[in-house]
C-alpha positions as CSV (number, residue, x, y, z in Angstrom):
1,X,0.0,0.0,0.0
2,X,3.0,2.8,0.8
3,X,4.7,1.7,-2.4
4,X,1.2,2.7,-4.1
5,X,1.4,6.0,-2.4
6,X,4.5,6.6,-2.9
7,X,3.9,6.1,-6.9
8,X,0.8,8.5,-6.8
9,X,2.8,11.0,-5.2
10,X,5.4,11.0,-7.8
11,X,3.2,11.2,-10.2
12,X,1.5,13.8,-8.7
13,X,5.1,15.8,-8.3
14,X,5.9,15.4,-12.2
15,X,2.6,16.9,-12.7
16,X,3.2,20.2,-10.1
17,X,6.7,20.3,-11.6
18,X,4.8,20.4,-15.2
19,X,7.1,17.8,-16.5
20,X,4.0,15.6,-17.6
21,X,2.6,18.7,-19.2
22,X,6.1,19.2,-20.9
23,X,6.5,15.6,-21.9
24,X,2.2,15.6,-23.4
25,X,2.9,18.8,-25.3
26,X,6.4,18.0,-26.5
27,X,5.0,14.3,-27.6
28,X,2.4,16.0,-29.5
29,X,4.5,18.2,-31.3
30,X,6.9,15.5,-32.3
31,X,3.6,13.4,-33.7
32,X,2.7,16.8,-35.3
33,X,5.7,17.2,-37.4
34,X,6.2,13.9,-38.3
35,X,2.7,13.7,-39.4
36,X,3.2,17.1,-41.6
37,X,6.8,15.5,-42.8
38,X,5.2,12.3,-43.8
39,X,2.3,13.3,-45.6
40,X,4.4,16.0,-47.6
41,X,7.1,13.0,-48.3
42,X,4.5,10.7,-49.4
43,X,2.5,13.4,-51.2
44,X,5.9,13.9,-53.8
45,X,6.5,10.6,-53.8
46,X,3.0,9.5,-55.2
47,X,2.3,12.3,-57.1
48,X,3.7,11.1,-60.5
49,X,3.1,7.6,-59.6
50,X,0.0,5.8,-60.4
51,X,-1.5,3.0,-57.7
52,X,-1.8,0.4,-59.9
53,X,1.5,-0.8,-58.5
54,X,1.5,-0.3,-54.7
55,X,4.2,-2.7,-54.1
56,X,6.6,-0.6,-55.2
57,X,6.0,2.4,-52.4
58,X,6.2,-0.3,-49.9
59,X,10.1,0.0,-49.0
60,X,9.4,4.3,-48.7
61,X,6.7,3.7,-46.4
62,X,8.7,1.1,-43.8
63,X,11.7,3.2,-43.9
64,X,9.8,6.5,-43.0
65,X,7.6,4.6,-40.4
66,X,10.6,2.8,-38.8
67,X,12.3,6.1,-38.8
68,X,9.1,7.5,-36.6
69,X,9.4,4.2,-34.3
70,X,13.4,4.6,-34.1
71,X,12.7,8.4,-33.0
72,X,10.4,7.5,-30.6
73,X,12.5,4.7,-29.0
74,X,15.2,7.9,-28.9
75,X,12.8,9.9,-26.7
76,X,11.4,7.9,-24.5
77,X,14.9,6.6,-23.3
78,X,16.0,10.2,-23.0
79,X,13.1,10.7,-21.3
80,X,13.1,7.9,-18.9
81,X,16.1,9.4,-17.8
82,X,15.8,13.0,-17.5
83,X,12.7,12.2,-14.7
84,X,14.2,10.2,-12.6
85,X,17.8,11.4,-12.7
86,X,17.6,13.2,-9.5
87,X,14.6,11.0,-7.8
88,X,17.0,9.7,-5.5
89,X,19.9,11.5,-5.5
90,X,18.4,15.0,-5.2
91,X,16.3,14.2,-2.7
92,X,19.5,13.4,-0.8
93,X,21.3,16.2,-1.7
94,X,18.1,18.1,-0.6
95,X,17.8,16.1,2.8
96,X,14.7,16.3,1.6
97,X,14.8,12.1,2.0
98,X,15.8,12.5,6.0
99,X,12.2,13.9,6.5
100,X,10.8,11.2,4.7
101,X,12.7,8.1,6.1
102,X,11.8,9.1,9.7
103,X,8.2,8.5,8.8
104,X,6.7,5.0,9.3
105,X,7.9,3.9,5.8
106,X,10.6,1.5,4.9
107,X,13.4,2.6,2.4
108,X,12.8,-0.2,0.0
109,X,9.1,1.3,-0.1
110,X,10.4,5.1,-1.5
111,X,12.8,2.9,-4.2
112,X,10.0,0.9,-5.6
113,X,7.5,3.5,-5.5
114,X,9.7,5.9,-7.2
115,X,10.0,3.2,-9.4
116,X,6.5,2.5,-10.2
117,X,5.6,5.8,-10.8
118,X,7.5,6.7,-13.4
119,X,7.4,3.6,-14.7
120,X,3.7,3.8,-15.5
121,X,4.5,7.6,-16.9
122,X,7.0,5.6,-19.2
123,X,5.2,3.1,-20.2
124,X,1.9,5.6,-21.7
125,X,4.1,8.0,-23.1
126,X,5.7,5.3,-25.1
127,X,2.5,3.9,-26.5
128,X,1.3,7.7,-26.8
129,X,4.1,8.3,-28.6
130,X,4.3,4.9,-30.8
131,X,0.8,4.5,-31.4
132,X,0.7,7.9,-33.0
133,X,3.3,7.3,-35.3
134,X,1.6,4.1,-36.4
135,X,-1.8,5.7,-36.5
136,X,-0.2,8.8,-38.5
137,X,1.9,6.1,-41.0
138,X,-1.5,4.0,-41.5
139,X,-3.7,6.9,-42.2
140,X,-1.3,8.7,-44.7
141,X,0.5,5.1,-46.8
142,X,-2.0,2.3,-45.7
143,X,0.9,0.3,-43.8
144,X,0.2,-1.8,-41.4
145,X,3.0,-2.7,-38.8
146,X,2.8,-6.3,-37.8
147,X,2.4,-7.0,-34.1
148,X,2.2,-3.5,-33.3
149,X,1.8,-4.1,-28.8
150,X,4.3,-6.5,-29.0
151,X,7.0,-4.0,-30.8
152,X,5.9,-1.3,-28.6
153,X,5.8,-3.3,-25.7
154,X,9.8,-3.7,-26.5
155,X,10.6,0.2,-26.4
156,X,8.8,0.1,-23.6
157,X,11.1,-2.3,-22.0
158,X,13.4,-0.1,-23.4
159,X,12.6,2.6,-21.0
160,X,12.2,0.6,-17.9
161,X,15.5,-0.5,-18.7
162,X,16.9,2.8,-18.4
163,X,14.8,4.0,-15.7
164,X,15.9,1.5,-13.5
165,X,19.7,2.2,-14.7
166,X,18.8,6.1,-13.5
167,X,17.3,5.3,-10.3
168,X,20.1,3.0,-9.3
169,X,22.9,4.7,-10.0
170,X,21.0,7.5,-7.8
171,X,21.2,5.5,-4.3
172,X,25.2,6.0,-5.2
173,X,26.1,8.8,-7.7
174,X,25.2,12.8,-7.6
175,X,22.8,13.9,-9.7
176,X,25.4,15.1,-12.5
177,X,27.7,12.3,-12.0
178,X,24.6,9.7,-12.4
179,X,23.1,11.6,-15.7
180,X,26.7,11.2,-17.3
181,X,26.7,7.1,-16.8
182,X,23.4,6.9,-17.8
183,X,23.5,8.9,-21.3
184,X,27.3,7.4,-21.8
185,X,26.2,3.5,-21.0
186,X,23.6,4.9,-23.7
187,X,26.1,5.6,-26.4
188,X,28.2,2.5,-25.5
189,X,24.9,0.0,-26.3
190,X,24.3,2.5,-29.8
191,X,27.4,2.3,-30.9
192,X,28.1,-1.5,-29.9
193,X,24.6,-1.9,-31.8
194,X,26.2,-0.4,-35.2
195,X,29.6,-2.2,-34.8
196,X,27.4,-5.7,-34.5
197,X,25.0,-4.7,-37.7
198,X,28.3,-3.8,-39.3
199,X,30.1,-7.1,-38.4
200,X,27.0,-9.0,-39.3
201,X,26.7,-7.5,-42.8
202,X,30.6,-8.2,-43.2
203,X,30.4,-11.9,-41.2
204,X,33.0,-10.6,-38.9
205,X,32.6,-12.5,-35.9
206,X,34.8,-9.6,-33.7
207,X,32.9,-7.0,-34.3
208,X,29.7,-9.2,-33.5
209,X,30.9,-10.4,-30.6
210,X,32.0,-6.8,-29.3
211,X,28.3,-5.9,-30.2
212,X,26.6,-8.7,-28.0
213,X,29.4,-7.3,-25.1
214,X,27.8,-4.1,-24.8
215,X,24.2,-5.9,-25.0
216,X,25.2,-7.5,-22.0
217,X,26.3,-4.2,-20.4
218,X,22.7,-2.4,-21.2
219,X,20.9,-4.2,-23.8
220,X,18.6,-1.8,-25.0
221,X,19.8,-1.3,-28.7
222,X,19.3,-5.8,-28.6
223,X,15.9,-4.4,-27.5
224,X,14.9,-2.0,-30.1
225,X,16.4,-4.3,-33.0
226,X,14.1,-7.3,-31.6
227,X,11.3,-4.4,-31.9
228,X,12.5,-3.8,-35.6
229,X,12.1,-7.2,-36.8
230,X,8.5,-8.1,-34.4
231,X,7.6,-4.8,-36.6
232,X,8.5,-5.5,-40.1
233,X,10.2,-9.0,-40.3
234,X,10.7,-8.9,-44.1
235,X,11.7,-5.3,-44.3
236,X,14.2,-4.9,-41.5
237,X,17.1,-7.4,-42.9
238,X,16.7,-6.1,-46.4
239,X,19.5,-4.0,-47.9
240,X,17.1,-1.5,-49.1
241,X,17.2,-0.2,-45.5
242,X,20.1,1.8,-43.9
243,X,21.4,2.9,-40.7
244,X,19.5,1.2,-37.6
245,X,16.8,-0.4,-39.5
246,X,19.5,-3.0,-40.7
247,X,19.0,-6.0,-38.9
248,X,21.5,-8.5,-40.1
249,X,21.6,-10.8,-37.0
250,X,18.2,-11.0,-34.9
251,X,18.5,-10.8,-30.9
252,X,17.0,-14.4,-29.6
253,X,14.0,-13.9,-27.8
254,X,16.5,-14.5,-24.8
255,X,17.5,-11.0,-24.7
256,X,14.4,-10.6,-23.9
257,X,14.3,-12.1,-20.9
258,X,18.0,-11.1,-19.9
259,X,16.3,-7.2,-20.3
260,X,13.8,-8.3,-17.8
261,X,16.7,-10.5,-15.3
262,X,18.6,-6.9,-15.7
263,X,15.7,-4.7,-14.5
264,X,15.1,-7.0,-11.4
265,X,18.9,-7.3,-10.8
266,X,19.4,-3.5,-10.6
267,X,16.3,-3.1,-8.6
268,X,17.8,-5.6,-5.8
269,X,21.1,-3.6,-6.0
270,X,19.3,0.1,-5.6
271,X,17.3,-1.6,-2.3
272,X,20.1,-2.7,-1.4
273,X,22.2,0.3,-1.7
274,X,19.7,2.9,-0.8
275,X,19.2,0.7,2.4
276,X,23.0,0.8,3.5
277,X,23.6,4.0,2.7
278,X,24.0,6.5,5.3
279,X,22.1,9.7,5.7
């Protein structure tokens, strides 16, 4: 029941901070100009073409959807982040947490209600923002994303994954200190994602390896590639795609479940930290 509390409370304080507000309008925005974008793309692209041939507008229309869904996996990351960054730690820096820990309320109860809290604001704003961008792609090409819950369900994993990264490293780290190992553990996993879709396209079994390395480490670029090929199976590992769409070696479903082990792992770690540490 606390650990309930706790979540509706920091809910509540994202809303008096207007961070939901920022997040809503920001997300709208984003859906706004890709929308624009993506009808005026599609509107040159067909203009000269006739529909007796739809086929061949299908590669456009995956790449510029996946492109929307790539985006969004981008910001809701960042996101996931950026809210919870100083949850912990600033409320220590603040002694703002000695107040609260001489109440009737156990430690582990303010980690996991933290937790909760933002993790339900995570998980809407990512089917906010990746429902919109398949609604937006289906109303202006006709495509139709296979599986689409089970893709976004992925980014959303995506942002727990993070969160969780965020809200440990704030039982130990300052708020500055913790932002920088969260956004650089980040890069490591995107660019260890590129260097394995490179070494799978060029069967070098280094490169690979060094990709699946920094899975390990924070596997959320495994993630959002698993999302890629749940959303467009045939598309994905084509050469007609480019950049992060190319998915030349397909995470096991595995990954999956080591994204999950990782969350729970780093969850026992924060309880376990935050509960040592002295105030």
């Amino acid at each position: 029941m606390t650990i309930i509390t706790i979540a509706q409370l920091t809910i509540r304080e994202a809303q008096r901070r207007k961070i939901l507000w920022a997040a809503l309008l920001m997300g709208i925005l984003f859906l706004l100009v890709f929308g624009i974008g993506l009808h005026l793309i599609w509107r040159e692209m067909t203009l000269d073409n006739p529909y007796d041939a739809p086929e061949m507008f299908e590669v456009p229309a995956n790449f510029l959807t996946m492109a929307g869904l790539y985006v969004t996996n981008f910001l809701v990351v960042i996101m996931a982040v950026l809210i919870s960054v100083a949850s912990i730690s600033g409320e220590i820096e603040s002694h703002l947490v000695d107040i609260l820990i001489t109440k009737p309320m156990n430690r582990r109860d303010l980690i996991m209600g933290k937790w909760l809290g933002f993790g339900v604001m995570t998980t809407l704003y990512t089917f906010m923002l990746g429902g919109g961008v398949m609604l937006i792609s289906r109303l202006v090409t006709g495509l139709a994303l296979r599986q689409p819950i089970a893709g976004i369900s992925l980014i959303a994993l995506n942002a727990l994954v993070m969160l969780t990264v965020s809200i440990a490293g704030g039982t130990r780290l300052s708020t500055l200190a913790n932002g920088v190992v969260a956004f650089m553990l980040y890069g490591l996993a995107f660019v260890g994602g590129w260097v394995e879709a490179i070494g799978g396209l060029f069967r070098n079994e280094t490169a690979v390896n060094l990709g699946i390395v920094s899975s390990l480490l924070l596997p959320v670029e495994a993630l959002w590639r698993k999302a890629a090929i749940i959303f467009q199976p045939r598309m994905t590992g084509s050469t007609s795609f480019a950049g992060p769409f190319v998915v030349t070696n397909e995470p096991s479903d595995v990954m999956v479940v080591y994204a999950v082990v990782y969350i729970v792992g780093l969850l026992a770690f924060a309880l376990w930290s935050f509960q040592k540490r002295d105030m």
